[in-house]
N, CA, C and O atoms as a GROMACS GRO file, in nm:
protein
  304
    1UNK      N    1  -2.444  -1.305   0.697
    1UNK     CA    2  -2.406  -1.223   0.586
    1UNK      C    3  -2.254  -1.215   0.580
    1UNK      O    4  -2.182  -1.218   0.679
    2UNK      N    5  -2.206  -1.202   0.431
    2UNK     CA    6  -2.091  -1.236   0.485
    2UNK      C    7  -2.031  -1.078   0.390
    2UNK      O    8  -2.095  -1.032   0.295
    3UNK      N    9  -1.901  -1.015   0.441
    3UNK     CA   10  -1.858  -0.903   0.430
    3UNK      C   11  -1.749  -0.930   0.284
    3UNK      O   12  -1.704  -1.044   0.277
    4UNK      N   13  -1.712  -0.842   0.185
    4UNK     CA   14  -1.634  -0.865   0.067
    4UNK      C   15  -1.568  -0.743   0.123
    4UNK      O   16  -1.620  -0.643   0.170
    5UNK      N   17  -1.389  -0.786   0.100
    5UNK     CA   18  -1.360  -0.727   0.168
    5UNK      C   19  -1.299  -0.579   0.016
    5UNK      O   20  -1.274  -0.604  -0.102
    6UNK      N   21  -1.295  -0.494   0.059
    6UNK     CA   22  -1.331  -0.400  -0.027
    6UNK      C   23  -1.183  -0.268  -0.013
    6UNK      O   24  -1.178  -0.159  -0.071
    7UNK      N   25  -1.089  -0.323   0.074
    7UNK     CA   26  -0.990  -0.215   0.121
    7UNK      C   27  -0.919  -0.297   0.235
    7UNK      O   28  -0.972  -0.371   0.318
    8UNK      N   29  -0.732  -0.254   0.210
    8UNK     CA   30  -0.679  -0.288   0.332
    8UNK      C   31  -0.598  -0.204   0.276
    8UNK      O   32  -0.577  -0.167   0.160
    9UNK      N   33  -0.523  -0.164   0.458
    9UNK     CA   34  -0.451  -0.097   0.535
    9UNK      C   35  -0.337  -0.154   0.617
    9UNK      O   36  -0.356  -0.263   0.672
   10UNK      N   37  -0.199  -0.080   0.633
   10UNK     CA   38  -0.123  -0.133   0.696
   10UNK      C   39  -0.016  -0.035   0.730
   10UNK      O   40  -0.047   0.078   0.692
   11UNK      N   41   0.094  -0.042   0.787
   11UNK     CA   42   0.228   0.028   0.833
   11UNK      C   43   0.353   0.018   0.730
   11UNK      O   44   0.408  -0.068   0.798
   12UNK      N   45   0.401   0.027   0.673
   12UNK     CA   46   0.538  -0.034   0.614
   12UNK      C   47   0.670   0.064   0.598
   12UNK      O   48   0.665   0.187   0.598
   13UNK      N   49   0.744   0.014   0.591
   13UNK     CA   50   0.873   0.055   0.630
   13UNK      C   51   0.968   0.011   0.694
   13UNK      O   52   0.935   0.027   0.811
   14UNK      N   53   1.087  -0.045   0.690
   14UNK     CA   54   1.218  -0.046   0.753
   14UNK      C   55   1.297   0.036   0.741
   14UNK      O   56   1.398  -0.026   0.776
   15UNK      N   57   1.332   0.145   0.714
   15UNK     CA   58   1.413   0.242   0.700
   15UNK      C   59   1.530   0.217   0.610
   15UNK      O   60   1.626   0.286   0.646
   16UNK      N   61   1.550   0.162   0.532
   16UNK     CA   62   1.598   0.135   0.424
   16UNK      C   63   1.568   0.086   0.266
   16UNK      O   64   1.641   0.114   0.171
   17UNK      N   65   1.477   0.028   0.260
   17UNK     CA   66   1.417  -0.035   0.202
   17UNK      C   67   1.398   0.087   0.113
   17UNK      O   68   1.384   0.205   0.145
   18UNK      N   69   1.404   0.000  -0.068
   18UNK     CA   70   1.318   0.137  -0.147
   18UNK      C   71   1.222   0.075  -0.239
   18UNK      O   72   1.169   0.135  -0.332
   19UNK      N   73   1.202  -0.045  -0.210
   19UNK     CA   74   1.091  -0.085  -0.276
   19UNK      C   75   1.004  -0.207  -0.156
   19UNK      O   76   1.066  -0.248  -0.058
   20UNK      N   77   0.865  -0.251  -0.182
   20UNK     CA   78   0.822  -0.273  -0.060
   20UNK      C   79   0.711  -0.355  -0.141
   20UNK      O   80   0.647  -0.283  -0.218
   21UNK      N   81   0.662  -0.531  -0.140
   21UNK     CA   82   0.582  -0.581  -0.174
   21UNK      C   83   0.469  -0.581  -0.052
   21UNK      O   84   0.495  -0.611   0.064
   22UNK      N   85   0.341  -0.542  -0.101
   22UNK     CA   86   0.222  -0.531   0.001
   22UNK      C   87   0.114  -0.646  -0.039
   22UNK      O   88   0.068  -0.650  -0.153
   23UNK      N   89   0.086  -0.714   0.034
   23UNK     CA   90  -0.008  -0.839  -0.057
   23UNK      C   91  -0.140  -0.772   0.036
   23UNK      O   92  -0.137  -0.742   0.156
   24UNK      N   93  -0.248  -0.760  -0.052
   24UNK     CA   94  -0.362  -0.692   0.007
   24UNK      C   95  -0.482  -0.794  -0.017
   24UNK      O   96  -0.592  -0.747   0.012
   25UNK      N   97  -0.482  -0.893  -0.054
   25UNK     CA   98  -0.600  -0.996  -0.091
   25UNK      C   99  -0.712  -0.980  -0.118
   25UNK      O  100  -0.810  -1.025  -0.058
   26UNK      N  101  -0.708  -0.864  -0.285
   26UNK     CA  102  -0.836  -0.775  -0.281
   26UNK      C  103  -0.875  -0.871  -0.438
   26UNK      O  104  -0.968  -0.846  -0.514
   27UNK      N  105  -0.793  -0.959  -0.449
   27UNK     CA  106  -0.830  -1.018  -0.573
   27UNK      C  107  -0.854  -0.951  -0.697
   27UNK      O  108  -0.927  -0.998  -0.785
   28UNK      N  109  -0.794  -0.839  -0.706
   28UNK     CA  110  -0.785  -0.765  -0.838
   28UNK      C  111  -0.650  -0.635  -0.869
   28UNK      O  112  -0.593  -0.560  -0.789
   29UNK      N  113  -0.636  -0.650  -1.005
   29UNK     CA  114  -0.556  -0.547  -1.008
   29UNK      C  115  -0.588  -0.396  -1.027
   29UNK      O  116  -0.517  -0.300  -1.052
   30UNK      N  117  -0.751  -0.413  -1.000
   30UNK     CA  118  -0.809  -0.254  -1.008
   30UNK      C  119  -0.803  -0.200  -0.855
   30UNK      O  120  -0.911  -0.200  -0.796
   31UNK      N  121  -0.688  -0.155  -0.783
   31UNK     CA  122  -0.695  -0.099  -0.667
   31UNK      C  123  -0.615   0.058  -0.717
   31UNK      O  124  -0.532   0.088  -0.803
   32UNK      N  125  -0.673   0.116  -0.638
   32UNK     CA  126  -0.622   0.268  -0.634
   32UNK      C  127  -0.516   0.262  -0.456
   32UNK      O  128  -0.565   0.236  -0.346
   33UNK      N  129  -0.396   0.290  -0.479
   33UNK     CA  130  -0.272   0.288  -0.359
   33UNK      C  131  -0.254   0.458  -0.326
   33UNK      O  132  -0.237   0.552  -0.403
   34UNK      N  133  -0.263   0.454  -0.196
   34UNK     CA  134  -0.237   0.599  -0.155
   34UNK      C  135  -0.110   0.588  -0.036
   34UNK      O  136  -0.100   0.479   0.021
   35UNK      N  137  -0.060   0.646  -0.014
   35UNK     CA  138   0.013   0.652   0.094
   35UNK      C  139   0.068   0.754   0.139
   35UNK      O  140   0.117   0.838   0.064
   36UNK      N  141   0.068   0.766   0.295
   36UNK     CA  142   0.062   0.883   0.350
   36UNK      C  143   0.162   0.898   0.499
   36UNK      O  144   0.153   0.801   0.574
   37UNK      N  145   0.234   0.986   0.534
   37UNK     CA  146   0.288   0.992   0.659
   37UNK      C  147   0.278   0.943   0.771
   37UNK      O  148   0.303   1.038   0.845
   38UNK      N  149   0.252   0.828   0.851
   38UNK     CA  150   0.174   0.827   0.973
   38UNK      C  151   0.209   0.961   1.083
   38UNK      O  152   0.118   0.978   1.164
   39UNK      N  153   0.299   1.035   1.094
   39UNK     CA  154   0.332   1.135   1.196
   39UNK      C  155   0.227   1.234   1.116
   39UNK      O  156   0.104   1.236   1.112
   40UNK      N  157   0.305   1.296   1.070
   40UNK     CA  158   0.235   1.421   0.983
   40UNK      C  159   0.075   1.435   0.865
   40UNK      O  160   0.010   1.531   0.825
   41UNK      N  161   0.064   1.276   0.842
   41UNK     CA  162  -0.053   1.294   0.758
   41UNK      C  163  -0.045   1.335   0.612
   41UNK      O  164  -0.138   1.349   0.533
   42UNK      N  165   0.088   1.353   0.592
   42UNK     CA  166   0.140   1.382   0.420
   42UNK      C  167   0.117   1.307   0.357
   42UNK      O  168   0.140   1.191   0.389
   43UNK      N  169   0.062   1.339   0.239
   43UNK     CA  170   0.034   1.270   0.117
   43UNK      C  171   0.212   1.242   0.102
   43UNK      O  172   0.299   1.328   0.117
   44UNK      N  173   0.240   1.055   0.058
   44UNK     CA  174   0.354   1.039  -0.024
   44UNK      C  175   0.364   0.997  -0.154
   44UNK      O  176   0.307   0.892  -0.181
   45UNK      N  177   0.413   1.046  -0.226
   45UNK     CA  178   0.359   0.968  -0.384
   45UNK      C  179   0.526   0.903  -0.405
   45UNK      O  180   0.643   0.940  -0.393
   46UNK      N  181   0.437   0.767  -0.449
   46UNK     CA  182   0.605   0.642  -0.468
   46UNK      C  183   0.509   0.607  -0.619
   46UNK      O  184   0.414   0.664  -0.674
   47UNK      N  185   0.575   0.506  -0.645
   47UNK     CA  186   0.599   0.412  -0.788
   47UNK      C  187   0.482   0.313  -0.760
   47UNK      O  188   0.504   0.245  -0.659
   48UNK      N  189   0.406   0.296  -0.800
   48UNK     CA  190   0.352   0.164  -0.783
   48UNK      C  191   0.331   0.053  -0.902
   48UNK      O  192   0.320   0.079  -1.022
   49UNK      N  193   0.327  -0.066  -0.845
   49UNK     CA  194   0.323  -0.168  -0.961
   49UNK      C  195   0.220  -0.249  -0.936
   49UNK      O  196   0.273  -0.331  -0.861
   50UNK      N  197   0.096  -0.286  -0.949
   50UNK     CA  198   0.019  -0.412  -0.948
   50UNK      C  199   0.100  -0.514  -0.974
   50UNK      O  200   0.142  -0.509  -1.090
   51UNK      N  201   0.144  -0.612  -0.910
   51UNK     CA  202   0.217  -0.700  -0.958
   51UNK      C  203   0.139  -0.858  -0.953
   51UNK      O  204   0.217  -0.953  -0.962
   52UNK      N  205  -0.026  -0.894  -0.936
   52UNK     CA  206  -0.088  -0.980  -0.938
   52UNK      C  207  -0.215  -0.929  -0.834
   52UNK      O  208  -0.216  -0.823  -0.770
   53UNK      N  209  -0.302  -1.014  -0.834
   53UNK     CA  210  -0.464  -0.974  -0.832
   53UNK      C  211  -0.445  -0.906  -0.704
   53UNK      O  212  -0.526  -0.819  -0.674
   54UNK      N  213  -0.304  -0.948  -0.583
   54UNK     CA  214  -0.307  -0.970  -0.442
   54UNK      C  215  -0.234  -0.903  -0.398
   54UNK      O  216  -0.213  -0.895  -0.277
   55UNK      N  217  -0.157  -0.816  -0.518
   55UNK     CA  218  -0.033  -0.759  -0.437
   55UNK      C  219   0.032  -0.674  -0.516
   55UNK      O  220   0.060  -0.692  -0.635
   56UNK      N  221   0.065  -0.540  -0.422
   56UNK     CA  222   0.125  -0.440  -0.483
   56UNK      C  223   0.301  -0.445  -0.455
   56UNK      O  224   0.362  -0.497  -0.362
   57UNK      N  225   0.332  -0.401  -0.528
   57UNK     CA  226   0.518  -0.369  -0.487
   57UNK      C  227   0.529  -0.207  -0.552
   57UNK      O  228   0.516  -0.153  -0.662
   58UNK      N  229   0.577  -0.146  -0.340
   58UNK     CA  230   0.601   0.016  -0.372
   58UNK      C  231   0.710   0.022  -0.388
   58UNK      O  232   0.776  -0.062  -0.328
   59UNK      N  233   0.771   0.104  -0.461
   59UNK     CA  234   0.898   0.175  -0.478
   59UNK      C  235   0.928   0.346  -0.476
   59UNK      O  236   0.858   0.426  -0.538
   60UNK      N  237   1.024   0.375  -0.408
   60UNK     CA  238   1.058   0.512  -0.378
   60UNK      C  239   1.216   0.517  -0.316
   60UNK      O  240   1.316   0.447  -0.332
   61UNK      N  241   1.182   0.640  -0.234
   61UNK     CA  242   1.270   0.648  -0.165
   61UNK      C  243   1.289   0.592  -0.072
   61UNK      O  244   1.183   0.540  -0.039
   62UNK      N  245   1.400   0.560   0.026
   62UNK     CA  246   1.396   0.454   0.131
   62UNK      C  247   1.278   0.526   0.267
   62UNK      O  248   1.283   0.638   0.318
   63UNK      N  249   1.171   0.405   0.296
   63UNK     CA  250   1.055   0.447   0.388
   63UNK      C  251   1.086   0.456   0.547
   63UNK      O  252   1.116   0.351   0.604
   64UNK      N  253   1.080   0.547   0.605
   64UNK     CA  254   1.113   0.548   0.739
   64UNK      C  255   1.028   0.412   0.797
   64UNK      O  256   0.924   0.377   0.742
   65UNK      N  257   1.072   0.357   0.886
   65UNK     CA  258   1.060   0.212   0.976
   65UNK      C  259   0.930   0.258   1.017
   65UNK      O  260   0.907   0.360   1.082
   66UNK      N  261   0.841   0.169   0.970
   66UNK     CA  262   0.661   0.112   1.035
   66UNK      C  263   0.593   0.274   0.990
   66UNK      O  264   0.470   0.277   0.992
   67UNK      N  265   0.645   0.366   0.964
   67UNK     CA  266   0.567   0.516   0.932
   67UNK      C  267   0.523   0.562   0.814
   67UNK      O  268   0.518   0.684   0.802
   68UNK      N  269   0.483   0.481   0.706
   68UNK     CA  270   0.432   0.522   0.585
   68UNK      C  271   0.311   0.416   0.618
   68UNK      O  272   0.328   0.302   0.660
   69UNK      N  273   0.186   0.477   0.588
   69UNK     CA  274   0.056   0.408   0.582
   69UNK      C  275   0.000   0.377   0.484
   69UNK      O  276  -0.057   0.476   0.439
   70UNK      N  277  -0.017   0.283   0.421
   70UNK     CA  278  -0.062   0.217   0.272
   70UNK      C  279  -0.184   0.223   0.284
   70UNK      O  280  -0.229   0.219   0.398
   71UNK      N  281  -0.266   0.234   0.184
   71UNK     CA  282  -0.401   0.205   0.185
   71UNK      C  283  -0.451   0.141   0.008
   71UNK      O  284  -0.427   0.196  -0.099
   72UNK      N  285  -0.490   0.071   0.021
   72UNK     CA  286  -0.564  -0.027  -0.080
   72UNK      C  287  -0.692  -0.034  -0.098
   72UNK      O  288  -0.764  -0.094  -0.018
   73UNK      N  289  -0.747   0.042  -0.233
   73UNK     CA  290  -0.867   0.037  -0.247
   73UNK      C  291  -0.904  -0.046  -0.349
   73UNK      O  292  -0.820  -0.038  -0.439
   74UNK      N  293  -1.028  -0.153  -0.386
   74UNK     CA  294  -1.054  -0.211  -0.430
   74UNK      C  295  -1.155  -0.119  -0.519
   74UNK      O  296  -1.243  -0.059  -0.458
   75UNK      N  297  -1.144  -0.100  -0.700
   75UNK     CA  298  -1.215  -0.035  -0.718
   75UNK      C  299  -1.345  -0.080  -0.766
   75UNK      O  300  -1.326  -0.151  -0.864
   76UNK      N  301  -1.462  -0.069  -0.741
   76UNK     CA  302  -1.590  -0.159  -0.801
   76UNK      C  303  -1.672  -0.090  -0.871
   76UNK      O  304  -1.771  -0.143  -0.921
   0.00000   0.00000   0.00000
């Protein structure tokens, strides 16, 4: 059986950066993007852009290094 993959997850941040391409290979531009604190668990709300079936580009404020947690939902 084989699994469709339905959501990805990751770390992002360099501490400068204020915009941030995430390629999530969900094959669509219907994903819902959340992102959240990794220390604290805060909801962060940035800019988002679908920018092709595979990949988001965040924009905000500059993201503290590896501590903002992306999440990519594929919506079906």
């Amino acid at each position: 059986t084989y699994k469709i993959a339905r959501s990805f997850t990751a770390n992002i941040g360099d501490g400068s950066a204020t915009s941030i391409a995430v390629t999530h290979d969900l094959g669509t531009k219907d994903v819902i993007v959340q992102l959240y604190d990794a220390t604290t668990y805060e909801t962060i709300y940035a800019d988002v852009d679908r920018t092709s079936t595979n990949e988001v580009t965040i924009a905000g404020n500059s993201f503290p290094s590896n501590n903002i947690r992306v999440i990519v939902s594929k919506v079906i």
